[in-house]
C-alpha positions as CSV (number, residue, x, y, z in Angstrom):
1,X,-61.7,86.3,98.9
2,X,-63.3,84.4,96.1
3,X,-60.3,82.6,94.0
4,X,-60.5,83.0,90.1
5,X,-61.0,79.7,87.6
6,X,-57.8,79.7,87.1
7,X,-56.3,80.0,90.9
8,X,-58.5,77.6,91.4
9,X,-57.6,75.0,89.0
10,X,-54.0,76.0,90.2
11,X,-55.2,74.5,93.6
12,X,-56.3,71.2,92.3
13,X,-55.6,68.5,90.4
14,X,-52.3,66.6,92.9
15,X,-53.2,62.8,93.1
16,X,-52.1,63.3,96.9
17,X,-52.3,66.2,99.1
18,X,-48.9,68.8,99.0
19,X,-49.0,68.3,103.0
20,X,-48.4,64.3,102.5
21,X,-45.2,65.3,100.6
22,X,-43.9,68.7,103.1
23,X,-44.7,65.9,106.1
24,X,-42.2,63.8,104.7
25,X,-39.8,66.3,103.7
26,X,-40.0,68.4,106.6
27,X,-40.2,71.9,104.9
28,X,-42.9,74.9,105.5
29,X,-43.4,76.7,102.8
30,X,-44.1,80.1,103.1
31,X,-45.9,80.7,100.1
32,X,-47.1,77.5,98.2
33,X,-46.9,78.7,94.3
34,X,-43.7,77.5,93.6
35,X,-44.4,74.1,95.4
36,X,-47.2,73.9,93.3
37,X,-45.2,74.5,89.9
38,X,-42.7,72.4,90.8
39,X,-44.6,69.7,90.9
40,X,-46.7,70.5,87.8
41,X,-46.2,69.3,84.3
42,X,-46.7,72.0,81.7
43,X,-49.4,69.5,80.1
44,X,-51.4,70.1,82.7
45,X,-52.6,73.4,81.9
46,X,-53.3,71.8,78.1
47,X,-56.4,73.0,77.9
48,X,-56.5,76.2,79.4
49,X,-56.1,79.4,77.7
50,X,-52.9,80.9,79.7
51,X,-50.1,83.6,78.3
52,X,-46.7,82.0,77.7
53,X,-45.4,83.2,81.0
54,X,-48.2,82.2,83.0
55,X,-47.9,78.5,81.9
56,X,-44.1,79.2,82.2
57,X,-44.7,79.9,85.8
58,X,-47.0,77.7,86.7
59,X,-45.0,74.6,85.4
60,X,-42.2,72.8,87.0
61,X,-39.6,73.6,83.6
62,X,-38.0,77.2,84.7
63,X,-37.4,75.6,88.6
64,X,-36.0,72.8,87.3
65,X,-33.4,74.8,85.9
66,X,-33.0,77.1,88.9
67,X,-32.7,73.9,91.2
68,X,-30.5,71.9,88.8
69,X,-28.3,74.7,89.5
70,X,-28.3,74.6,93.2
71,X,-28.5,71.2,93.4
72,X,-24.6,71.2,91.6
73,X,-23.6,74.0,94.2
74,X,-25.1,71.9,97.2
75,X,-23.5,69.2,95.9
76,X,-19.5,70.9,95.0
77,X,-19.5,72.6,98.6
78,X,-20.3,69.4,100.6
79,X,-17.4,67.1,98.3
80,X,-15.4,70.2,98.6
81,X,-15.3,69.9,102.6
82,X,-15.8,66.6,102.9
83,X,-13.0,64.9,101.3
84,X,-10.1,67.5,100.9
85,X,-7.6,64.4,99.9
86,X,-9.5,64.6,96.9
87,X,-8.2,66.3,93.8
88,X,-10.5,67.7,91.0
89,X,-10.9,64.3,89.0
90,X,-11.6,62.6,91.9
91,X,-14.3,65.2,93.0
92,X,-15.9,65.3,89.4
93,X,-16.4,61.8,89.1
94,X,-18.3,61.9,92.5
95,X,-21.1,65.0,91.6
96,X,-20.8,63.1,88.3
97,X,-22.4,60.4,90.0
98,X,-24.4,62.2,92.9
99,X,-26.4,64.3,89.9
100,X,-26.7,61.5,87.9
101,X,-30.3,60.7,87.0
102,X,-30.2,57.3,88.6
103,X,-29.1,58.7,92.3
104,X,-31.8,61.5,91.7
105,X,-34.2,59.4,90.9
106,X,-33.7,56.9,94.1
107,X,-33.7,60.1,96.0
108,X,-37.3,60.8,94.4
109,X,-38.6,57.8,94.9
110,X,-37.5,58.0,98.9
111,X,-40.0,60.8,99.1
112,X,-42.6,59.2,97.2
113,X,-42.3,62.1,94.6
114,X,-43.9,60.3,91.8
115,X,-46.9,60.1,94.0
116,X,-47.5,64.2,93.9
117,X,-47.0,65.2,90.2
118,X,-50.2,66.4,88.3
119,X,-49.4,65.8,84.0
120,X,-52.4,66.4,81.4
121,X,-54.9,63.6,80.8
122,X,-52.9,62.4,77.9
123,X,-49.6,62.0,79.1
124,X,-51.2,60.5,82.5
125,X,-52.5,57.9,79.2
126,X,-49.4,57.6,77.3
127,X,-46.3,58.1,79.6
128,X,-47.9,58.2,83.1
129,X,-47.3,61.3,86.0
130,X,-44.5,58.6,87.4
131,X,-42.4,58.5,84.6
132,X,-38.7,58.4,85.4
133,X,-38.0,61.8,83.3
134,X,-41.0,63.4,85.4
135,X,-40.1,62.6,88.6
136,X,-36.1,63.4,88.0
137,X,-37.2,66.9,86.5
138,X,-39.4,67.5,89.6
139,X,-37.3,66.7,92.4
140,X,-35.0,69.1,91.0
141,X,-37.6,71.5,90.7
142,X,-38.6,71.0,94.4
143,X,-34.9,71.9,95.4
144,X,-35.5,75.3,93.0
145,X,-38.8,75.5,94.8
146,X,-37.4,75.6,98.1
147,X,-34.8,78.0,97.0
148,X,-36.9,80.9,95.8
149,X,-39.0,80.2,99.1
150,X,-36.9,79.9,101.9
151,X,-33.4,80.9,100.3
152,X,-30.2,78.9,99.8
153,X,-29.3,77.7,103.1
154,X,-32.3,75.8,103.4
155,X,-32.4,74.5,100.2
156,X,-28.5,73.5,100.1
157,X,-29.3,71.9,103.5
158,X,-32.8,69.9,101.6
159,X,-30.1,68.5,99.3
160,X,-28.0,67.3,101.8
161,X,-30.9,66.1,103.8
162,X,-32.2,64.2,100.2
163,X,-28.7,63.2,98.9
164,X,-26.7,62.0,102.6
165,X,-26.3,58.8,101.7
166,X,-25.0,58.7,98.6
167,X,-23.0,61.7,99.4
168,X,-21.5,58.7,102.5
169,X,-20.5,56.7,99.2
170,X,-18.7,59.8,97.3
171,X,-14.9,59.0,98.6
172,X,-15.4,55.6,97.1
173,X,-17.8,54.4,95.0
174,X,-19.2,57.6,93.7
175,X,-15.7,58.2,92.2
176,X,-14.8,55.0,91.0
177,X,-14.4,54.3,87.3
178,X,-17.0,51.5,86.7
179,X,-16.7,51.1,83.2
180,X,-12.7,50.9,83.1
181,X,-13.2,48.6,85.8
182,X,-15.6,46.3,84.0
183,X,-13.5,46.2,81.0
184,X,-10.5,45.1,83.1
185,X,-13.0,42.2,84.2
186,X,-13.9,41.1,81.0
187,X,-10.7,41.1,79.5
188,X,-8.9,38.9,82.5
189,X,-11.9,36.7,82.7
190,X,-13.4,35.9,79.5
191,X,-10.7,37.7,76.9
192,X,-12.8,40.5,75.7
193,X,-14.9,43.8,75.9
194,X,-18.2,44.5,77.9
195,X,-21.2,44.8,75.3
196,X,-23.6,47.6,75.8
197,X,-26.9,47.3,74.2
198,X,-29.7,50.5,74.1
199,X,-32.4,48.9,74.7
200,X,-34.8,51.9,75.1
201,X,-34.5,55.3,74.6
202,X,-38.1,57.0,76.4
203,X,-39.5,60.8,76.7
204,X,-39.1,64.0,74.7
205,X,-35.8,65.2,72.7
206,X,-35.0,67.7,76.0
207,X,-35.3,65.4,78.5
208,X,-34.7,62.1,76.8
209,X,-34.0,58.7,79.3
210,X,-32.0,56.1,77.9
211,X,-32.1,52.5,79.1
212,X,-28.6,49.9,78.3
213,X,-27.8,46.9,79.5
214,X,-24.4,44.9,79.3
215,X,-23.2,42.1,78.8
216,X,-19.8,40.4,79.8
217,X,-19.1,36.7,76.9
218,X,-22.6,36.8,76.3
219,X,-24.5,37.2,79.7
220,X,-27.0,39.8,80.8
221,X,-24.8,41.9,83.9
222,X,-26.9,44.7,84.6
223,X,-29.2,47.2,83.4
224,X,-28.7,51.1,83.7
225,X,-30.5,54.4,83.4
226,X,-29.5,57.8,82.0
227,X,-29.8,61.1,80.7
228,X,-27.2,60.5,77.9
229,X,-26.0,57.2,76.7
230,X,-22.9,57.6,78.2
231,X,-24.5,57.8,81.5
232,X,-26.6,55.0,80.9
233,X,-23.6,53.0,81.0
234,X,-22.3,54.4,83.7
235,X,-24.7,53.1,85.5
236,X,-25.0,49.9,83.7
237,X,-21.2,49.4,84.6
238,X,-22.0,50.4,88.3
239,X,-24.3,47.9,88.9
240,X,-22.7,44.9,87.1
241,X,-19.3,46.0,89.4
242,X,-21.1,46.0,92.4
243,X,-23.3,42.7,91.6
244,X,-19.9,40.9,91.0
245,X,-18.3,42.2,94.3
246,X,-21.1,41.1,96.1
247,X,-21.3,37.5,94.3
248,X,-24.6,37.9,93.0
């Protein structure tokens, strides 16, 4: 059957072919649609003429939503019966963490997401299909993908597949309070606070990325990535922790 502009177009466009990415993530998809919007930036259909809920569909914003969602769920059930010593703080602080935007986008990058995503020709200019907001939204959206495919047993089992080893960290360092930590630091070493410093704040108002790096007396500790300030330096804290446990 002879496949319309449009299907076509629908077909095209990945800088890598979908069977690169399902070979490394080891899922058949039954029907390849929501694959395809998953990985899809609602620029790329700029310049076509599409109703609202066809470029809706055929964009990665609606699954990110549904797979943020199942991502959280995936992510409760497993802390949930994986560490019952835990109480509720204890378990918040680790899917805190595990959803965070830095974990999701190491997870990404494992699968060489970034490497899939079709954008518009001018945000491949301006922002580039590998931005870090992109490839977060995306991944998420391939967990949503997989759950209106296959269901959520597969798709809680993709997390877990994605996410196992920072879900090994969660009992420990996942829900460990970096920033208190760091302060404690500063204030026994050098007398005073951590410094955090925005130093870039990227991407559109819904799906903004904030970059902050700290400082302890004056010196550059770490840099860290987030969907929210707060989270930023989160992560900033993280890494400065663990770069001062490990001497570097």
């Amino acid at each position: 059957m002879k496949l319309s502009p449009l299907e076509v177009r629908d077909r095209e466009g990945f800088p890598r072919p979908l069977e690169d990415l399902l070979g490394i993530i080891g899922v058949e998809f039954n029907d390849q649609s929501a694959l395809r919007a998953a990985l899809t930036h609602p620029s790329y259909w700029g310049s076509c003429v599409l109703p609202e809920i066809e470029r809706l569909e055929r964009s990665y914003e609606r699954l990110e939503f549904l797979g943020d969602s199942v991502l959280a769920l995936s992510i409760c059930e497993r802390l949930f019966k994986s560490f019952p010593e835990d109480n509720q703080g204890a378990m918040s602080k680790a899917k805190a963490h595990l959803v965070s935007k830095g974990v999701l986008l190491k997870a990404a990058r494992r699968i060489e997401l970034g490497d899939f995503i079709r954008v518009g020709k001018g945000v491949e200019e301006s922002a580039g299909r590998d931005h870090t907001a992109f490839v977060v939204d995306c991944f998420e959206a391939l967990i949503g993908a997989v759950f209106i495919d296959q269901g959520f047993e597969r798709a809680r089992d993709f997390v877990i597949e994605r996410m196992s080893e920072f879900l090994e960290e969660a009992g420990g360092e996942a829900a460990r309070d970096f920033k208190t930590e760091l302060q404690e630091y500063a204030q026994k070493r050098h007398k005073n606070l951590p410094r955090y410093v925005m130093i870039s704040e990227n991407g559109p108002d819904h799906c903004k990325v904030f970059r902050v790096e700290v400082f302890v007396n004056g010196e550059s500790l770490a840099t860290g990535e987030g969907r929210s300030k707060k989270e930023a330096e989160t992560e900033a804290a993280r890494s400065a922790i663990l770069g001062i446990s490990s001497g570097s």
